[in-house]
C-alpha positions as a LaTeX table, in Angstrom:
\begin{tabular}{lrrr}
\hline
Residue & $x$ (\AA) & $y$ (\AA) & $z$ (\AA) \\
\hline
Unk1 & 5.54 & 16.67 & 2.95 \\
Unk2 & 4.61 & 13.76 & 0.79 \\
Unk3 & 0.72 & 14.00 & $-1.11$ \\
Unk4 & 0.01 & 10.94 & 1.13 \\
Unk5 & 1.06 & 12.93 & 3.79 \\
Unk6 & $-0.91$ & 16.18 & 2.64 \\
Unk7 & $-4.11$ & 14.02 & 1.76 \\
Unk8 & $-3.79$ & 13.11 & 5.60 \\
Unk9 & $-3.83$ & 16.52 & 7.31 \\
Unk10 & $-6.37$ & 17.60 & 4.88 \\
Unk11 & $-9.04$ & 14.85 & 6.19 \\
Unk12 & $-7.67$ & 15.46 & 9.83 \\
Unk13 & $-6.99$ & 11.97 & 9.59 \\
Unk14 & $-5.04$ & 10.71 & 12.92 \\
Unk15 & $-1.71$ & 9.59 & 11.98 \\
Unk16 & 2.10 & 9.68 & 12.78 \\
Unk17 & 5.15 & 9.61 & 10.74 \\
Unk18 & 7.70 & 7.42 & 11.15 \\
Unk19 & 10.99 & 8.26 & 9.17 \\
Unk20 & 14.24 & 6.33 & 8.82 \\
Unk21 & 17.58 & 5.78 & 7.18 \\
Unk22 & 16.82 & 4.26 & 3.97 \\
Unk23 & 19.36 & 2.02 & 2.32 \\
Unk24 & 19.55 & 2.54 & $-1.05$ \\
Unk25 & 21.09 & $-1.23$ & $-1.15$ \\
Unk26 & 17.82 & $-2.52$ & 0.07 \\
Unk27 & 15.59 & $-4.85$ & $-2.04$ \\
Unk28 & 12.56 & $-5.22$ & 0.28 \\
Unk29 & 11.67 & $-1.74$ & 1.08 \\
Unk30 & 8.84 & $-2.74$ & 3.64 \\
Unk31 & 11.02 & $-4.82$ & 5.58 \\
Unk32 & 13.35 & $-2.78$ & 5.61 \\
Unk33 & 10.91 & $-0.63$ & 7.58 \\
Unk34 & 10.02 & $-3.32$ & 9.52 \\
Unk35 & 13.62 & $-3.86$ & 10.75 \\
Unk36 & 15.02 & $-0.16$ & 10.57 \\
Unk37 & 11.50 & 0.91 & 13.26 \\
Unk38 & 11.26 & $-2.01$ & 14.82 \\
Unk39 & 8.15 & $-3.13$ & 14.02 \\
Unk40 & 6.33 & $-6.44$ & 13.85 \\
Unk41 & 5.91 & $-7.39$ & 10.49 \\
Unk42 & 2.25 & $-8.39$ & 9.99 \\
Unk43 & 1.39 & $-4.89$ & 10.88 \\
Unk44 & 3.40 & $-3.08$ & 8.06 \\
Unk45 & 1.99 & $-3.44$ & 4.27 \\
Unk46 & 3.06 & $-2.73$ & 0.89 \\
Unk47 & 1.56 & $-1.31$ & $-1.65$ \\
Unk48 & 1.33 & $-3.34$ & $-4.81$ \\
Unk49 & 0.08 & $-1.96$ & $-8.45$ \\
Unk50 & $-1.79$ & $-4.47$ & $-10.87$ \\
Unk51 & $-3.49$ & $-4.43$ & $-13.95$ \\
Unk52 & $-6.85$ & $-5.90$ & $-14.07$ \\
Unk53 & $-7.99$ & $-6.84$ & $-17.62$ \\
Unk54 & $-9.68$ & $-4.61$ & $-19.26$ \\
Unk55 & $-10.05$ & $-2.23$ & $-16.62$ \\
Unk56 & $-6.81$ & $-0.46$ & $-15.90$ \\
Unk57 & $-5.20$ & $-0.44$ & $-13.04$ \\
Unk58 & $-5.82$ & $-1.23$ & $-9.42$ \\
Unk59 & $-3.45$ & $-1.02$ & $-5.86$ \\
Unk60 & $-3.55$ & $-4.02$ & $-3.51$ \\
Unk61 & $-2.30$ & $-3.40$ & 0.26 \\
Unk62 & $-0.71$ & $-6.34$ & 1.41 \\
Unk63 & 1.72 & $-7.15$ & 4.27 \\
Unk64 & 5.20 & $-7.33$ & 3.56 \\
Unk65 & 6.26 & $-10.45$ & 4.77 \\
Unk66 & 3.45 & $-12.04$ & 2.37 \\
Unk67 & 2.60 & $-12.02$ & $-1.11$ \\
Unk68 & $-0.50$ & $-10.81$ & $-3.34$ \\
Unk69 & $-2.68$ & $-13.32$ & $-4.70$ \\
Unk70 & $-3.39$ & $-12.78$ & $-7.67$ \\
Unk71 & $-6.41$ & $-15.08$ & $-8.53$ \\
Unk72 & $-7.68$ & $-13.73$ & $-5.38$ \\
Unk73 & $-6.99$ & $-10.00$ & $-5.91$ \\
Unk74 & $-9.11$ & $-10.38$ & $-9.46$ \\
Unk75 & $-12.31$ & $-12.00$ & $-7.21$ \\
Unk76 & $-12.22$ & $-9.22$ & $-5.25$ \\
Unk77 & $-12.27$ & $-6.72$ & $-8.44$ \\
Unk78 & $-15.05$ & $-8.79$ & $-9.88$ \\
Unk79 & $-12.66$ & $-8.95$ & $-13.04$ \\
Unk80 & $-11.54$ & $-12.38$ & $-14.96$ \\
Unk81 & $-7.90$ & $-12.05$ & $-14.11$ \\
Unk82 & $-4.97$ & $-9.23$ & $-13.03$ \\
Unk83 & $-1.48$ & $-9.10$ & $-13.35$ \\
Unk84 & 1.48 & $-6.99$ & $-11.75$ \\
Unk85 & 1.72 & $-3.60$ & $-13.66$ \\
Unk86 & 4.64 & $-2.06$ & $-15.50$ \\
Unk87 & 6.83 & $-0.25$ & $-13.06$ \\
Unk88 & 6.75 & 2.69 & $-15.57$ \\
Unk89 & 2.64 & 2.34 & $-15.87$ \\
Unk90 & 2.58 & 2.64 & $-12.11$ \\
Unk91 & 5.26 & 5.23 & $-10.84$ \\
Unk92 & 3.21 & 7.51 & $-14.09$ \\
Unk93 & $-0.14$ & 6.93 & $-12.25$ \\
Unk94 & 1.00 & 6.85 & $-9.08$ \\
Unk95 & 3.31 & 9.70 & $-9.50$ \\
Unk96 & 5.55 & 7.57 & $-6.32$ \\
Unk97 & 8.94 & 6.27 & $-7.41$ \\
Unk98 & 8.86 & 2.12 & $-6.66$ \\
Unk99 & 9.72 & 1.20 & $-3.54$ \\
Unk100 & 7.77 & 4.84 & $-1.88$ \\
Unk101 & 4.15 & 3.97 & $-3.73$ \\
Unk102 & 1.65 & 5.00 & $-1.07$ \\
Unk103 & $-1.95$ & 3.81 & $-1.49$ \\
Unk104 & $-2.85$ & 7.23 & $-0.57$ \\
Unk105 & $-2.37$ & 10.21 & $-2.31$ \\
Unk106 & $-1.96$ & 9.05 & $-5.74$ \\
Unk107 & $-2.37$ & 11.22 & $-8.91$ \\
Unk108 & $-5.48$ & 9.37 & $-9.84$ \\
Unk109 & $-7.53$ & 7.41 & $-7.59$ \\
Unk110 & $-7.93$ & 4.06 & $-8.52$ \\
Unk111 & $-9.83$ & 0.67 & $-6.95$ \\
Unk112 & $-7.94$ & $-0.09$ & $-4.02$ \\
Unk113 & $-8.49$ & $-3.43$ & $-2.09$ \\
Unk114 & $-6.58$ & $-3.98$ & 1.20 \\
Unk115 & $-5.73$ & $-7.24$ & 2.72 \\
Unk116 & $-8.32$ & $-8.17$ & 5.49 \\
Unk117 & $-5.60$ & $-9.05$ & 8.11 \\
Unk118 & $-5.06$ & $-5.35$ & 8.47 \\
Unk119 & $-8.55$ & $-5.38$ & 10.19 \\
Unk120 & $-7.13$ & $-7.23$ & 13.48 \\
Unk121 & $-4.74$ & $-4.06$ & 14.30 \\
Unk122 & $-5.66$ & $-0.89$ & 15.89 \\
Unk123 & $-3.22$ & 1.19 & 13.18 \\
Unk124 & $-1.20$ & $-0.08$ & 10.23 \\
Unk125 & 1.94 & 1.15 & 8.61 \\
Unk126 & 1.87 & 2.25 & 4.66 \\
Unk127 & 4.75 & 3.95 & 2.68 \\
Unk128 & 3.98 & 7.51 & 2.90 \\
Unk129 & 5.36 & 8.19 & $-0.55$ \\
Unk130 & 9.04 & 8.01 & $-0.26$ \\
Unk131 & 11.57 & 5.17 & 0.74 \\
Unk132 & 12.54 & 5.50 & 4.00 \\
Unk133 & 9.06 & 7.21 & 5.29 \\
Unk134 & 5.79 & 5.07 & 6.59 \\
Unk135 & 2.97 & 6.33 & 7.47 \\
Unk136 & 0.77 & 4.58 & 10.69 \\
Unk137 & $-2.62$ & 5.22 & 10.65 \\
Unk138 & $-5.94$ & 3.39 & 11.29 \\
Unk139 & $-7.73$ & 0.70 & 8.64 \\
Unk140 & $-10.55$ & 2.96 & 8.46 \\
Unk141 & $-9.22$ & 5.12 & 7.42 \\
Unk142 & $-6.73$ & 4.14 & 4.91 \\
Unk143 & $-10.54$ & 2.55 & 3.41 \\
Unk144 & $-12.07$ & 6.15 & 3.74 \\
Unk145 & $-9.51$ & 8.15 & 2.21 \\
Unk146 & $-8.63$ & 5.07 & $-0.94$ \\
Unk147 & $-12.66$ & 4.27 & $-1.28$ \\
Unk148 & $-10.99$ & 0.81 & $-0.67$ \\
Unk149 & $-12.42$ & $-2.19$ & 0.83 \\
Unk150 & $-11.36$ & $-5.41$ & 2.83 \\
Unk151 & $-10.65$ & $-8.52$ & 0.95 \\
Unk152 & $-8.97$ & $-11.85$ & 1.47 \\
Unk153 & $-5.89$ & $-11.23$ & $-1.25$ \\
Unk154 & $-2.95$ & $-12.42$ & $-0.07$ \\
Unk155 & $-0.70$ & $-15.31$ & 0.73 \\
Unk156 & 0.96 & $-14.82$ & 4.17 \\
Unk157 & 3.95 & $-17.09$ & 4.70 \\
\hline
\end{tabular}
């Protein structure tokens, strides 16, 4: 079991695991997902790491076939601007190797802001802290165990 997986069962949060073969060629882990489970794509997001300035770090759920916004993603923080974080700064505070970072379960629990698109599904699909393992649970409560809230933050293409 993965903390994002622990943190879960420990809320009694409804959920289900979905598990498959990752590809350690891959490049885009969530769509990967997407393809490997057969899912549709606006219904599986990523989990993105920035840093907002001077704050320290925040996560941004997005979906995979789209992209954070950046100028957006530092509205919704009430900060002047953000930028991606370090890959080192966020596997140490995430304690998730890139390409498994799960919004849930982290080592430290920092502002998390989730893409308001996710609102128009009954359940959404997150990493649950490994490549190659998603987690499907509802928007609620992905918000309730994060502290996170809805925002407009990213570019869908």
């Amino acid at each position: 079991m993965t903390p994002a997986i622990n943190l879960a069962k420990k809320h009694k949060i409804e959920h289900v695991v979905h598990e498959y073969s990752h590809d350690p060629a891959s490049h885009s882990y969530g769509l990967e997902a997407v393809e490997k489970l057969g899912l549709n794509a606006a219904q599986v997001f990523k989990t993105l790491v920035v840093t907002q300035e001077p704050k320290g770090l925040a996560v941004a759920v997005v979906p995979v076939a789209g992209q954070l916004n950046l100028k957006a993603m530092a509205k919704a923080l009430k900060v002047k601007r953000v930028v991606m974080a370090a890959p080192a700064d966020v596997e140490r505070s995430s304690g998730y190797v890139l390409g498994g970072i799960s919004p849930l379960g982290q080592k430290r629990l920092l502002p998390t802001v989730v893409d308001e698109s996710a609102a128009t599904f009954d359940s959404i699909y997150v990493s649950a802290g490994r490549r190659g393992l998603e987690i499907e649970l509802a928007v609620l409560d992905l918000l309730a165990l994060t502290g996170g809230r809805l925002a407009s933050i990213a570019l869908l293409e």
